[in-house]
N, C-alpha and C positions, 0 to 999 in steps of 0.2 A: 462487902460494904466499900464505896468508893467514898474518895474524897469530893471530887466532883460529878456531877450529872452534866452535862456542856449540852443543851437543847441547841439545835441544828448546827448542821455542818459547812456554815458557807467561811466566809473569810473571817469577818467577827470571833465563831467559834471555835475556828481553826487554832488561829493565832493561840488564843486564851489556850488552849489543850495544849499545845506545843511547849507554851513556856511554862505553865503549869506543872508539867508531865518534867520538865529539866528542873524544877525544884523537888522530883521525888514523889507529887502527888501520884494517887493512882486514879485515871479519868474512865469515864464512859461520856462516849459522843454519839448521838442518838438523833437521826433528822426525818423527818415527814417523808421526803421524798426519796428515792431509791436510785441516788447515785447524791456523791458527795459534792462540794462549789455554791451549794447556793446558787446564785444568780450568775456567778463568774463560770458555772459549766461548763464546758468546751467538750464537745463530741464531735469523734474521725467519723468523717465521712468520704470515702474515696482520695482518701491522702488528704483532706481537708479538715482540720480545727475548725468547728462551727461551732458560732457563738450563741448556744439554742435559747439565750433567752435576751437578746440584742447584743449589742458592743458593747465589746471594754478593753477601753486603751488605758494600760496603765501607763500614771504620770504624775509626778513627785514634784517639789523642793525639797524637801527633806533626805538628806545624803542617809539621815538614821536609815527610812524607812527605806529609802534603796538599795543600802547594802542590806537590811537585813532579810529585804525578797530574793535576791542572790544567792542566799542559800540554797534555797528550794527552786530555782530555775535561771537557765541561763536567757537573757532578755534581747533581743533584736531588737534593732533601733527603726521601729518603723514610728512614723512622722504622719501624724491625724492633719488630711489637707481636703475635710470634707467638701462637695460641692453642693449649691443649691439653684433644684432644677425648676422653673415657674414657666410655664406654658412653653418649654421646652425652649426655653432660652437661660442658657449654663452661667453660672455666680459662683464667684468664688465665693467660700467659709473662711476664716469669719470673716467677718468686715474690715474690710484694710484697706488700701488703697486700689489694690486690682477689683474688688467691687465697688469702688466710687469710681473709676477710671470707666469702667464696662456701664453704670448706670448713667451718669453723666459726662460722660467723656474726659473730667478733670485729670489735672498728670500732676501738679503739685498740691502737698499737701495742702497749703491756706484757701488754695482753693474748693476744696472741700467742704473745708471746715465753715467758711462764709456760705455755702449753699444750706448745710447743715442749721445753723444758726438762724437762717432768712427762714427757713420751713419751720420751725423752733419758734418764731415770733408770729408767724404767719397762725401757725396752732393755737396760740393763745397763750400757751406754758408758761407759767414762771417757776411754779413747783411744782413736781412731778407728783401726780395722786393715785396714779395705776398703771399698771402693766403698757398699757398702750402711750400713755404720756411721757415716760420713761424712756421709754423706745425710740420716740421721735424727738426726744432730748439729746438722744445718744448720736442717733446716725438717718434724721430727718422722716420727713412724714413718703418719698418713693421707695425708700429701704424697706420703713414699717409696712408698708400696704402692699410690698411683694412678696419679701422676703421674710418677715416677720409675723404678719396679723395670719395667715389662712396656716400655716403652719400650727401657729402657738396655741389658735382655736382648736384646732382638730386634735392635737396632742393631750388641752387640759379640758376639752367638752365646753368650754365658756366664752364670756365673750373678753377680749382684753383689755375693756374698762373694768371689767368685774377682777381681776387679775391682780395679787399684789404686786406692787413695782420691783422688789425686788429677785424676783426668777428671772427677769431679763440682764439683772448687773452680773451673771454668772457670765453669758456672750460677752469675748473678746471684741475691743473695737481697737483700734493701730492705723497711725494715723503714718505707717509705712508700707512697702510691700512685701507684704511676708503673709504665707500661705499659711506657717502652722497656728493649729488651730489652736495649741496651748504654749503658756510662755515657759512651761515648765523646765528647768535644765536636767530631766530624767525622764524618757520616755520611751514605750515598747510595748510589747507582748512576750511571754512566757513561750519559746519556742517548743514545740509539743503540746501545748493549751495549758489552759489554767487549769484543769482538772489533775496534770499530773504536781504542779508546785501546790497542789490544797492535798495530794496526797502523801508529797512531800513531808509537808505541814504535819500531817498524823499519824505520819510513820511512827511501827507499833504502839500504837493506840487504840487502845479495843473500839468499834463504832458497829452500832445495828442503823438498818437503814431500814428506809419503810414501816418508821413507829410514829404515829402521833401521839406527842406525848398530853396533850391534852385530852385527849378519849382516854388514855393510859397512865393518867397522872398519880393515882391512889397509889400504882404497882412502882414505877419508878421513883415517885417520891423519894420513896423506902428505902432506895438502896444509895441512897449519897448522903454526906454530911452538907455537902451544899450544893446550889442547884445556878446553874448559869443558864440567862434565858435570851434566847435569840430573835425569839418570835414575836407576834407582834402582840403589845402590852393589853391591848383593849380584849382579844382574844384569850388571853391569858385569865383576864380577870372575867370573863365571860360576857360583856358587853356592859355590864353591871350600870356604868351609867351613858351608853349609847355604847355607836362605832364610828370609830375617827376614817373618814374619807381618803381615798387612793383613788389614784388614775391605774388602770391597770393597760396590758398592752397586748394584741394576739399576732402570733407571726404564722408567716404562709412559709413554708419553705420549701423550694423548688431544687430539685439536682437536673441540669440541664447538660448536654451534651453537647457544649461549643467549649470554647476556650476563655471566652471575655464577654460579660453580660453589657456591663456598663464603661469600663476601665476606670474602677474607683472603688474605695471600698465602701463610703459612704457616700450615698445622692440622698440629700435634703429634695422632699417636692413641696415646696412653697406654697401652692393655689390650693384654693377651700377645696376645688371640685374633683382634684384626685383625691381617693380614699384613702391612700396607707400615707404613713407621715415620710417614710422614707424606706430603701432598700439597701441591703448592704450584701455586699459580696466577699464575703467570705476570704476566699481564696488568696485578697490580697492583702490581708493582715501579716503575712507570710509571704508577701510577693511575688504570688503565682507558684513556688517553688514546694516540694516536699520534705522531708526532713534529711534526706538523702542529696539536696540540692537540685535535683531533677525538676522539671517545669512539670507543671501537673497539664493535663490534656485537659478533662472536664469543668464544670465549675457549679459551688451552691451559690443561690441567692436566699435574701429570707425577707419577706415586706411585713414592714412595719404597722399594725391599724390599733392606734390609742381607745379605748372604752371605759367606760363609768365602771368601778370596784364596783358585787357585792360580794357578798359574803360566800367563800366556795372557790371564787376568780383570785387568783396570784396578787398581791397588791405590789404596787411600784415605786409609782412617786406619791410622796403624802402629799394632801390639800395643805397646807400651813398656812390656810385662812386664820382668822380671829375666832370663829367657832369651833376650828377643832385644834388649836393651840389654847384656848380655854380650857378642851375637853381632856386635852392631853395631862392639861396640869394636873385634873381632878385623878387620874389614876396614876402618876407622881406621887401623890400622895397616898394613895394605896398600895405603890410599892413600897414604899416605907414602913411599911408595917409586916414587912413579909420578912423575918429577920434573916433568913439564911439563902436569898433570891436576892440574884442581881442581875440589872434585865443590862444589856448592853445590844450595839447595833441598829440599823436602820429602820428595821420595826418595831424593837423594842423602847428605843428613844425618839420613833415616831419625826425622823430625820431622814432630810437625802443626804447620802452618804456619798465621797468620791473615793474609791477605794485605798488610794494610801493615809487617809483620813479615817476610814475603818480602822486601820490597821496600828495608826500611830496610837489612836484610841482604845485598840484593846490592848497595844502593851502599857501603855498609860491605868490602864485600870487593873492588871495584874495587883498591883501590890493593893490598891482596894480590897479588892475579893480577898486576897490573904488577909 
């Protein structure tokens, strides 16, 4: 008999098992898939950390959450200076002044800001009602229709008046020149990939891999006093009153035999009429180098192409429309009634999660579950 049952193993479950396990409990961690990370994965390939299920840059405020990933890996300071590529003419990420400067030639800041504003009036805006109006509130109506609309379409399938306003306040705008992409004062990758700091995480900790435990929930049930749930809540409850909507996302991934695809780790492609949303190069999350220091010779690529969830397909990002933030609630209130089930995570709270946000969050709910 276990004290806990921890249903998957990505960062969420991890954590919870870890500190869990330091008060004594006795866990079993149990996930679908047949390798441990969740979404944060990282598989060597050719002396390459590949991030098999897109990027992840971790990056904090929180000194808590920083030193306490430091246990479990030592972190490189590498610096998110994504670019964005639109009919083959290169934009800086995010928006700052070397993309106002490259679009409109401007070099001081107020000059921006007044073209910004003129486009803003020009639109008609006074409050911002969606995605699209938001946007050209922010950083004008040339930015939105290059850099912003054929992208944001292709990633969420819609159009970006149908879009709520708020997924565009997450992009940085800086009205400096400064390339990183986040203002965070903590930021890097897990040297070795995330797969070895999430094993870190569950050192001796019993874990089977390759259980779904929803086919298998009668047998596992049984063997815990309580049950921590990772997964995603509407699947849980069996769809009982619908399924809450994901963008989900397929990657190509290429091992190619040169040295440098693009020279970046991230290329944003802006325009409707390329397919994949973007490509990331692997190899320079690490700097070209191996764990040995050594330049690596080859390189992976992996292309990004956004697709409508169903049921079967990996889900991603949630819709957080008004109909499935409704939907959401309704089985809110069917966890409630599951007395010994606590769902945590970005499926199970039906949230996009930023990883040291996962993370502050499950030790935040430790003493919950207790």
């Amino acid at each position: 008999m276990y004290d806990y049952l921890i249903v998957g193993a990505g960062l969420y479950g991890a954590v919870m098992a870890h500190e869990l396990k330091n008060l004594n409990k006795k866990i079993l961690v149990i996930d679908r898939r047949e390798q441990i990370g969740g979404n944060v994965y990282t598989k060597e390939i050719n002396g390459i950390q590949v991030h098999q299920y897109g990027a992840h840059i971790f990056n904090t405020h929180s000194t808590e959450v920083w030193e306490y990933v430091q246990q479990f890996a030592k972190f490189n300071r590498f610096t998110n200076s994504p670019i964005a590529n639109y009919k083959g003419e290169i934009f800086s990420l995010p928006f700052s002044m070397y993309t106002f400067n490259k679009m409109w030639g401007v070099i001081k800041p107020e000059e921006a800001k007044v073209i910004i504003e003129k486009q803003k009036k020009e639109s008609g805006i006074i409050e911002p009602q969606n995605l699209e109006e938001q946007a050209i509130s922010l950083v004008g109506k040339d930015i939105y229709e290059k850099l912003i609309k054929g992208y944001t379409e292709k990633q969420w399938g819609r159009a970006c008046k149908d879009l709520p306003s708020f997924i565009i306040k997450r992009l940085p705008v800086r009205f400096i020149y400064d390339n990183n992409y986040f203002n965070s004062p903590y930021q890097g990758i897990p040297i070795g990939g995330y797969t070895n700091m999430v094993a870190n995480m569950l050192k001796d900790i019993e874990i089977e891999l390759g259980v779904d435990y929803i086919k298998n929930r009668q047998v596992y049930s049984k063997m815990a006093k309580n049950i921590i749930y990772t997964g995603p809540i509407d699947e849980y409850f069996d769809y009982k009153v619908g399924n809450l909507e994901y963008r989900s996302v397929r990657f190509e991934t290429e091992v190619l035999d040169i040295s440098n695809f693009q020279g970046n780790a991230v290329v944003n492609y802006t325009d409707a009429e390329t397919p994949w949303t973007r490509i990331i190069e692997h190899k320079w999350f690490e700097f070209g180098k191996d764990q040995s220091g050594k330049d690596i010779e080859g390189t992976v690529i992996s292309r990004e192409y956004s697709s409508e969830w169903s049921r079967g397909d990996e889900p991603y990002y949630p819709v957080n429309d008004e109909r499935n933030n409704l939907l959401y609630k309704k089985y809110v209130e069917l966890a409630k009634q599951e007395s010994n089930v606590h769902f945590g995570g970005r499926l199970a709270e039906y949230k996009y999660y930023n990883m040291d946000a996962v993370i502050a969050t499950a030790l935040s709910s430790v003493k919950k579950v207790l």
